[in-house]
Phi, psi and omega in degrees: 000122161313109177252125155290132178244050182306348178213059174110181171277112179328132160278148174255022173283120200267347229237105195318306218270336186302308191301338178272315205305335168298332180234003132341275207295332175326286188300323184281005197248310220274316144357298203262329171264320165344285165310338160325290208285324197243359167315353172228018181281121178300111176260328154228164186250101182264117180268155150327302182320300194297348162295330172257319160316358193047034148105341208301116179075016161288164177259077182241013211232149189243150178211097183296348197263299216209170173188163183252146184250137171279358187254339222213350211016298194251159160203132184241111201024059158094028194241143158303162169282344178271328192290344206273294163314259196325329198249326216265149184288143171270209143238128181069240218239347173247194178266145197273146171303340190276352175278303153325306176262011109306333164287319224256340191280310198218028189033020200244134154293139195248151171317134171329308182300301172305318149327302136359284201297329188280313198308314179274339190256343154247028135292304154321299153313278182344296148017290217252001189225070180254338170301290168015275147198084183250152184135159165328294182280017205057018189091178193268056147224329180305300197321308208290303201300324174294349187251028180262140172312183158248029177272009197267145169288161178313306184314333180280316201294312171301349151259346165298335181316294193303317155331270219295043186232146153246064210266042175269335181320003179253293187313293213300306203299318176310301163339298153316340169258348168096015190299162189297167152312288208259036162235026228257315202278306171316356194246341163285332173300300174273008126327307202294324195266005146319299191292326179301310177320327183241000179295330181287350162237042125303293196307256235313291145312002163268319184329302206218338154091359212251155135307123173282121223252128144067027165287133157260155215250355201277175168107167147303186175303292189309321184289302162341301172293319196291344164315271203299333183288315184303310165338321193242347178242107154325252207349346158282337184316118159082352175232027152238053153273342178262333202257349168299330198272003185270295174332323172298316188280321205286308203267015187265309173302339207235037197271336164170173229202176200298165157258002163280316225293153190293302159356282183306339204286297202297310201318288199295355161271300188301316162331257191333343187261021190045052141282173190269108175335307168249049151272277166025277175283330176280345193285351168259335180325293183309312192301357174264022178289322193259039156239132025254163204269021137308351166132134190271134181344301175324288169313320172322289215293344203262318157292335188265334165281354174276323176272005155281277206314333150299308184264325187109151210289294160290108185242208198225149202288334191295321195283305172339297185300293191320294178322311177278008156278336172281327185277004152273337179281350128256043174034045176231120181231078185287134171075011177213161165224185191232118178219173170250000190248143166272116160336103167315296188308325172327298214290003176282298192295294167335326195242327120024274180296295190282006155238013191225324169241054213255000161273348214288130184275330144348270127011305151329308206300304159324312186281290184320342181276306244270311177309300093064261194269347188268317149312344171256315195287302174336291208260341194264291191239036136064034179233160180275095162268182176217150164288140145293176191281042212215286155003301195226026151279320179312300186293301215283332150299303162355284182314315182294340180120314172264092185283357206256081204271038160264345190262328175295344146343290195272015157282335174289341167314296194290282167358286175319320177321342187263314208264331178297325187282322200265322176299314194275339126354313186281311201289329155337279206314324193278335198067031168325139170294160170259136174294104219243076184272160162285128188246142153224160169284164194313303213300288178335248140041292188282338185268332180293328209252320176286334196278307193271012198251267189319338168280338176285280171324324165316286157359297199314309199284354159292333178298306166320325156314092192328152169275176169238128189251000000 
């Protein structure tokens, strides 16, 4: 088996958390000498502008599991999504999720035998939180979730879950016992793989809201969810072996993401103020009602059915171009942005489709806009789009059977939950400060800034002032 040493020398410890404890004091020696050498070394420059910008593409932030390359895009502890495809063991035809979040946990590719082992240790945990949600009522999260009006969104429903879990037991009882700081991060570690262990049949009670029947606790992740989804979905009957191995690859590409992104952002500040994981983790939850914010699967799909329903599923390129030019001339480009790169995850999800869906008209369709439209922005206002990966996620659940793209929302969630679980683990381990930048008003800023300007000129005309000899 091909091992990677994106972060060091691989541990051979079949055993998750023995494998962070190895690479705990490493990071904590480089860390400390990092700070030593460079501690007082300048990394960006923040302008005014960027202060109204939000900040958008500065360098303030530290996140150890993943960063985006402008060239190469998403990398999870320095690995590309295609190196991430090829090295990690798979399940089927994709990379297994418990395998990710072994990348994303310890920078280590982990061995088939290391997969293995977390794939059996959180079967096992799931087990052990079966009040959660097993039972007559579905558990104490089935119970809470059937009396929600029906106007709550998946999304909603799925951070009302995480509120109501009590997943601190390890965390509250050390505490309680007086343990160290820097043993803070075991004990949060086994909260968090409780909770990874049974999220898919939170999701699953978020899907219908339904109890779940004759689930069994054995499988992966993914066979797991697909247990619980099928409770609550036909349309699953009979596929889930092709939609586990779409589903592997779906949360394997989204397992985790910048750490500006709003969502991701808020989770790990809350992670960092010691919430109870998973309040953390509901506390970032709504913002994906809007992610990305170029158009959410929903939005997409909802354009691509307004130009069927206009044109027709195959239309003419003629007709096409004239349609898509008034929503570039008001500038909703749902599902594309002006970039200089194609998304690794579109092209992963794209070759997907052409090896797995290649008549699907749906699918068709989608590429045919991108094409389309990038060729139009090109020739009109002389700029470079790209698709997101939303774009062709969308029609490819759609095809699988999960037509419902609000609730698919909440896979993009959960799918983030790996990269989210795995960072504050790190911010634990390390003892991060919670992030505390300084806020001033507009007015503060301008008298400050008109205040050192006029101290500047001053300056100049003294210099300019001739001496007198």
């Amino acid at each position: 088996t091909k091992v990677s040493t994106t972060r060091g020398i691989p541990s051979t410890s079949t055993n998750l958390k023995e494998a962070l404890c190895e690479k705990i004091p490493i990071h904590y020696d480089l860390l400390r000498n990092f700070r030593k050498e460079h501690g007082q070394s300048v990394i960006s420059r923040i302008t005014v502008n960027d202060i109204y910008d939000g900040l958008r593409g500065v360098n303030m932030m530290v996140r150890e599991t993943s960063e985006n390359d402008p060239k190469y895009g998403i990398r999870y502890r320095g690995l590309t999504i295609p190196e991430v495809l090829n090295l990690l063991p798979r399940r089927g035809t994709s990379p297994s999720v418990e395998a990710v979040f072994w990348l994303l946990l310890t920078g280590d590719v982990p061995t088939q035998e290391q997969t293995t082992s977390l794939i059996n240790d959180w079967s096992s945990r799931r087990q052990r939180r079966k009040e959660w949600w097993s039972g007559p009522s579905g558990g104490i999260v089935g119970s809470v979730l059937r009396n929600l009006p029906n106007n709550v969104t998946p999304l909603g429903k799925l951070s009302i879950a995480l509120t109501i879990l009590e997943t601190n037991k390890y965390t509250k009882k050390a505490l309680e016992n007086g343990a160290l700081s820097h043993t803070h991060w075991e004990h949060i570690y086994e909260d968090s793989m409780e909770l990874l262990a049974a999220l898919p049949a939170i999701i699953g009670l978020v899907g219908k809201g339904r109890e779940l029947r004759n689930v069994t606790e054995k499988g992966d992740w993914i066979d797991f969810l697909l247990e619980c989804l099928s409770n609550t979905s036909e349309d699953l009957k009979g596929k889930t072996t092709s939609v586990g191995d779409f589903l592997r690859l779906y949360v394997s590409l989204n397992a985790d993401e910048d750490g500006g992104v709003p969502g991701v952002h808020i989770t790990q500040i809350s992670g960092a103020s010691y919430l109870d994981i998973s309040q953390a983790l509901s506390s970032g939850v709504l913002l994906y009602e809007n992610e990305p914010i170029t158009g959410t699967m929903l939005q997409y799909m909802e354009f691509q059915k307004k130009i069927k329903s206009a044109l027709g599923t195959e239309p003419k390129e003629e007709m096409l171009q004239h349609f898509l030019l008034s929503f570039i001339e008001e500038n909703k480009l749902i599902g594309h942005k002006e970039t200089r790169f194609l998304d690794p995850r579109y092209a992963a999800l794209l070759n997907h489709v052409k090896t797995y869906l290649p008549g699907n008209t749906e699918t068709q369709l989608s590429q045919e806009i991108t094409r389309v439209l990038a060729f139009l922005m090109k020739n009109t206002k002389n700029k470079t789009i790209f698709p997101e990966q939303t774009t062709i996620a969308g029609p490819i659940f759609q095809f699988y059977g999960l037509k419902d793209m609000k609730f698919n929302q909440v896979l993009l969630c959960m799918s983030r939950a790996l990269g989210a679980i795995a960072s504050i683990i790190w911010t634990r381990a390390i003892n991060a400060p919670v992030e505390q930048p300084k806020s001033n008003s507009t007015y503060t800023y301008f008298y400050s800034l008109r205040n050192s300007r006029n101290k500047m000129k001053k300056r100049i005309r003294i210099k300019q002032v001739p001496k007198i000899t």
